[in-house]
C-alpha positions in Angstrom: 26.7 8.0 -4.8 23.9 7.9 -7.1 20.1 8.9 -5.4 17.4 7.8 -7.3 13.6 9.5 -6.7 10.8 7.3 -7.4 7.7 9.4 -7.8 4.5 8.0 -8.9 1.8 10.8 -10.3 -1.6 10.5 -11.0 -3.3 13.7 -12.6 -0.6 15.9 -11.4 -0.1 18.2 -14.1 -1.2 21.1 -11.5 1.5 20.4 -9.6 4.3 18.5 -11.2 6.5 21.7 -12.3 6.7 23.0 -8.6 7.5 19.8 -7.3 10.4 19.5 -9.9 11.7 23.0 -9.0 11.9 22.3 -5.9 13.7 18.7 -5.6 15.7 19.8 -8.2 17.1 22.6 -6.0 17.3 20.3 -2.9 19.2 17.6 -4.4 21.5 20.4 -6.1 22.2 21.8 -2.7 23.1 18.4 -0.9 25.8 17.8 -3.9 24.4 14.2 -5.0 24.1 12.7 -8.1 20.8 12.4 -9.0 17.8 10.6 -11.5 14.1 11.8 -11.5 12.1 8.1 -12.0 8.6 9.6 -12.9 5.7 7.1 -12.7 2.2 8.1 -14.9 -0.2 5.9 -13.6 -2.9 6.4 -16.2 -3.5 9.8 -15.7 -6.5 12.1 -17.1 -4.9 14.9 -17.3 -1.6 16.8 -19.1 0.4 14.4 -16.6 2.6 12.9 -20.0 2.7 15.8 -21.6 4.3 17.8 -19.0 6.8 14.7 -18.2 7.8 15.0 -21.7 8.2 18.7 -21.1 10.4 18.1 -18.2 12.4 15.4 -19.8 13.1 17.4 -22.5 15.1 20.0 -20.8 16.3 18.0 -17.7 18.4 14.4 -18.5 18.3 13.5 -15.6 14.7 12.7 -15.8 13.3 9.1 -16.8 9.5 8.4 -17.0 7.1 6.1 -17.9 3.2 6.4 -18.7 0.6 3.5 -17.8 -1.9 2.4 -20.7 -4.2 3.0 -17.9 -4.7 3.7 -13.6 -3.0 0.4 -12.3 -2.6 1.6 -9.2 0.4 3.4 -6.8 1.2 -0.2 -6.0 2.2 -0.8 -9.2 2.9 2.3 -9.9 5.8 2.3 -7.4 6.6 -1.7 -8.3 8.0 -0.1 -12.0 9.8 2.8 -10.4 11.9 0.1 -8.4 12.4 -1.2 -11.7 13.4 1.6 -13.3 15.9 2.7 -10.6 19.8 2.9 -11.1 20.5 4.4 -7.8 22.5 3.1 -4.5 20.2 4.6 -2.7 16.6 5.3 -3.6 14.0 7.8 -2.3 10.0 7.0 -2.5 8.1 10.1 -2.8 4.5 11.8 -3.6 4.4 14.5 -6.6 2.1 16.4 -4.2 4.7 17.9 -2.3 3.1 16.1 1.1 6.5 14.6 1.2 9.0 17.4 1.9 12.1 17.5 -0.2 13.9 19.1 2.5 13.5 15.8 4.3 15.7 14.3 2.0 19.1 15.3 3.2 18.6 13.6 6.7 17.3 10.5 5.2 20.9 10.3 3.1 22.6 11.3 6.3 20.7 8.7 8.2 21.6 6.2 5.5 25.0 6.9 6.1 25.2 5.9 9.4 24.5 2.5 8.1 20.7 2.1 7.5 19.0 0.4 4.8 15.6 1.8 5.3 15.0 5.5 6.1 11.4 6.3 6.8 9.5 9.2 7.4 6.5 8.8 10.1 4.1 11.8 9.7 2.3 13.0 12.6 -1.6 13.0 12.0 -1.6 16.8 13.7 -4.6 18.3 11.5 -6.3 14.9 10.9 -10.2 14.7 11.6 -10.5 13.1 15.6 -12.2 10.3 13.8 -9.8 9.4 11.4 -7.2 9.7 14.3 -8.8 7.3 16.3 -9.7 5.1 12.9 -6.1 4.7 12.1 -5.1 4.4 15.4 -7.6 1.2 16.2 -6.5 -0.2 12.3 -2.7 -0.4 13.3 -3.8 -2.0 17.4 -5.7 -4.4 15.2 -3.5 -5.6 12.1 -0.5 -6.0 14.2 -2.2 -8.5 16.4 -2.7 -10.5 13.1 -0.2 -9.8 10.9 3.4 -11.5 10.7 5.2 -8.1 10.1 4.7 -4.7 12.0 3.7 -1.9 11.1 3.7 1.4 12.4 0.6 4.0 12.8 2.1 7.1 10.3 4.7 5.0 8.2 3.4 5.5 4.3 5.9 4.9 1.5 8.0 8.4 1.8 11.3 6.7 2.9 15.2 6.1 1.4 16.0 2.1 0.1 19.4 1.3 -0.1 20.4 -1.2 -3.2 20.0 -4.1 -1.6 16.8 -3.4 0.2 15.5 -2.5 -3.2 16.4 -5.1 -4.8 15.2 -7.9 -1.8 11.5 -6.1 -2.9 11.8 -6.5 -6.8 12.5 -10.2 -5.6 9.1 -10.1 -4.6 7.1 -10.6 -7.3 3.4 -11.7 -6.2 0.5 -10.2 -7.7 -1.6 -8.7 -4.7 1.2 -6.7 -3.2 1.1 -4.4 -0.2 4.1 -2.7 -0.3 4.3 -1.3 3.9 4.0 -5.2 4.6 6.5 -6.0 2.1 9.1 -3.3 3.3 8.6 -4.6 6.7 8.9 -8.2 5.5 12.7 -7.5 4.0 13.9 -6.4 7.1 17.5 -4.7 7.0 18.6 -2.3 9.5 15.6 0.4 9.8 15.3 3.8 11.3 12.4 6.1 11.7 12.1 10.1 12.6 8.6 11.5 12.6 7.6 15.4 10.2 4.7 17.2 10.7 2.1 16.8 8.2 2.3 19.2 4.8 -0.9 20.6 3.3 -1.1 19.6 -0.4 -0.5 22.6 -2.3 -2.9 21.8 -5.4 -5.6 19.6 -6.3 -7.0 17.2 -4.4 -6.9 13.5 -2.6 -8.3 11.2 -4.4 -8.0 8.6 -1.1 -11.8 7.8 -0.2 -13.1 6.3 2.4 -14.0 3.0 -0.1 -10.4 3.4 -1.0 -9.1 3.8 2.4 -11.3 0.8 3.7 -10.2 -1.7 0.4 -6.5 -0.9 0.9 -7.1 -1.8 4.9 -8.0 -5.4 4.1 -5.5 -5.5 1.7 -3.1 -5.0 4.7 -4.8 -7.5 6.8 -5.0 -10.4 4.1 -2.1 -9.8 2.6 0.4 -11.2 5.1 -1.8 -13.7 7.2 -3.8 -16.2 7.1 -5.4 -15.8 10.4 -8.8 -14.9 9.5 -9.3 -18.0 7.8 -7.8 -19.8 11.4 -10.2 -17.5 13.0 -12.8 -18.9 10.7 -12.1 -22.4 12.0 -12.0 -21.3 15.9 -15.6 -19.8 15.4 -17.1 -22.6 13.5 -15.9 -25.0 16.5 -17.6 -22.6 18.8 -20.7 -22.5 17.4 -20.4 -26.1 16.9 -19.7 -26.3 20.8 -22.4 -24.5 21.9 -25.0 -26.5 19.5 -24.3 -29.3 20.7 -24.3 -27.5 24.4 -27.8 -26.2 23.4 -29.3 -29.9 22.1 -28.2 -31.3 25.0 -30.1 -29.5 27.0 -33.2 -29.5 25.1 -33.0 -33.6 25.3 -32.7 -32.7 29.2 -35.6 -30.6 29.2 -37.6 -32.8 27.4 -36.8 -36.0 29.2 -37.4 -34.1 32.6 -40.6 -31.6 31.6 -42.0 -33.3 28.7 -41.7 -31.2 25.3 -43.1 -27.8 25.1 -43.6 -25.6 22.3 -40.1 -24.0 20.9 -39.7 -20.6 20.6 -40.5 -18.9 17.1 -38.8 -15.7 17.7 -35.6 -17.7 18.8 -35.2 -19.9 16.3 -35.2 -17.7 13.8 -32.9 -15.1 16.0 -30.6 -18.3 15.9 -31.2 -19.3 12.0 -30.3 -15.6 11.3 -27.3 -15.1 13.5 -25.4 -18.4 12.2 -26.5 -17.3 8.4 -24.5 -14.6 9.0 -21.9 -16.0 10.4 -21.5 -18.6 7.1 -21.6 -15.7 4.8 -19.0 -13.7 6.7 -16.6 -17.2 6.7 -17.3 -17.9 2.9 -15.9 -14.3 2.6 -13.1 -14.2 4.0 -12.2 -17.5 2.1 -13.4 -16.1 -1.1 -11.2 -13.2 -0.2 -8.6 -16.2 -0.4 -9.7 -17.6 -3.0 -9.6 -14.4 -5.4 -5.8 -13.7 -4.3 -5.0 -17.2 -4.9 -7.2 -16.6 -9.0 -5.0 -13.1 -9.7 -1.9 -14.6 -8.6 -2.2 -18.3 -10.9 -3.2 -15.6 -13.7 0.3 -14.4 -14.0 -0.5 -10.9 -15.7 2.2 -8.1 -16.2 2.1 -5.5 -12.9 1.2 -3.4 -15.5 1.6 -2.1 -19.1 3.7 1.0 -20.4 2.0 2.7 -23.6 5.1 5.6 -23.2 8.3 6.1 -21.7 11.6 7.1 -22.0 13.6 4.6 -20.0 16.2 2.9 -22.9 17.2 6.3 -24.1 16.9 9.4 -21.8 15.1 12.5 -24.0 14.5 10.3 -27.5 10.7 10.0 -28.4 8.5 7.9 -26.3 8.3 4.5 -27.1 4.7 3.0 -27.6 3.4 -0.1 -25.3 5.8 -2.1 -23.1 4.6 -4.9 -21.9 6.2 -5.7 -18.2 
């Protein structure tokens, strides 16, 4: 059986040698045939130069450099690609993914599962971010079609045909938990302790963290914009609720002199309600522009996919 790794990088050059060392040795020791799929997503840094380096002494190694940060979405979308294996493997160059979590995941796909994944545990996490993630997954799977589960990243094994259900999957705007949860195919899960990245630093922000949360929550519903509706017929209700009574008042009491501070607490409250609504539609609206567009995933200005260790070939378009 042929494993494929799928490892996108993004100014890894720190790191990138150890990481190779050391899956290298792991996949030796289980007895597996084996490819490298290395994914430069527009790195800064000696990323390429050290992929070259590697590829030059190991065959086994295929890579492929963006013409610029495209993101680990895409990133990961031309790894798929790229992959020959039965079974593939989705991993960090950071060495937060263990290599020695690799051999259970083949043993687990053995026993008949298409979809291995690795849940970390968020021992060492900040109590905020704990509790953060923890009220993001209660939330999203309240609104979402698919589940998904608090810990679950992209470290997990894809057997051929789960691999190739997600490269049938070809939308623009992708989220790729929701769209491993979407396939389906017999799944299993075992949990790992979190690993401390060796070298560098995250370059996850909060911004980034927050963006790639709504990304989750839009991607794979459209209840906001049903939730959008239920509002506006609230509001709606109680209007008409409120007039009523005013008309009441009046007819009974005579008029008297409307509050100022109320109506502009009310003129306020249902501006901001609008802008919130034309949001989330715009939100809509800009998935529904990218998509139409029909532009590439991404662009390869180097790799060395057609011919393992030739020279890099300049700008792919895919």
């Amino acid at each position: 059986m042929l494993v494929s790794l799928v490892v996108p990088c993004f100014n890894e050059e720190e790191i990138l040698g150890c990481f190779h060392a050391r899956v290298t040795e792991q996949m030796t020791r289980l007895g597996h045939d084996f490819q490298l799929v290395y994914i430069d997503d527009g790195s800064a840094d000696r990323t390429l130069p050290v992929l070259e380096e590697l590829a030059a002494a190991d065959p086994r190694i295929r890579y492929l450099s963006f013409s610029r940060n495209f993101g680990k979405e895409a990133a990961m979308l031309a790894g798929l690609q790229h992959a020959d294996g039965d079974a593939v493997v989705i991993m960090d160059a950071d060495l937060q993914h263990p290599p020695e979590l690799i051999g259970r995941m083949l043993d687990e796909h053995a026993h008949g599962y298409d979809q291995v994944v690795a849940r970390r545990t968020r021992k060492g996490d900040r109590l905020t971010r704990t509790l953060g993630a923890r009220a993001y997954y209660w939330l999203i799977n309240r609104l979402v079609d698919v589940e998904l589960v608090d810990g679950v990243g992209d470290f997990r094994l894809l057997s051929r045909r789960t691999v190739d259900a997600v490269l049938e999957l070809t939308e623009c705007n992708r989220f790729s938990k929701g769209l491993f949860a979407w396939v389906g195919f017999p799944t299993t899960t075992f949990g790992y302790e979190n690993a401390v990245r060796e070298q560098g630093s995250s370059t996850w922000t909060f911004g980034k963290l927050l963006n790639y949360g709504l990304d989750g929550l839009l991607s794979f519903n459209n209840k906001p914009l049903r939730a959008a509706l239920y509002l506006g017929m609230v509001l709606m209700s109680v209007a008409l609720a409120y007039a009523a009574w005013i008309v009441g008042f009046a007819l009974v009491k005579g008029v008297d002199t409307p509050g100022y501070v109320t109506l502009i607490v009310v003129v306020t409250a249902l501006a901001g309600v609008q802008m919130v609504i034309v949001s989330v539609v715009g939100e809509y609206v800009g998935r529904i522009y990218y998509e139409v567009k029909r532009r590439p995933h991404f662009l390869v200005k180097a790799d060395n996919t057609a011919v393992p260790n030739q020279p890099a070939r300049e700008f792919v378009r895919r």
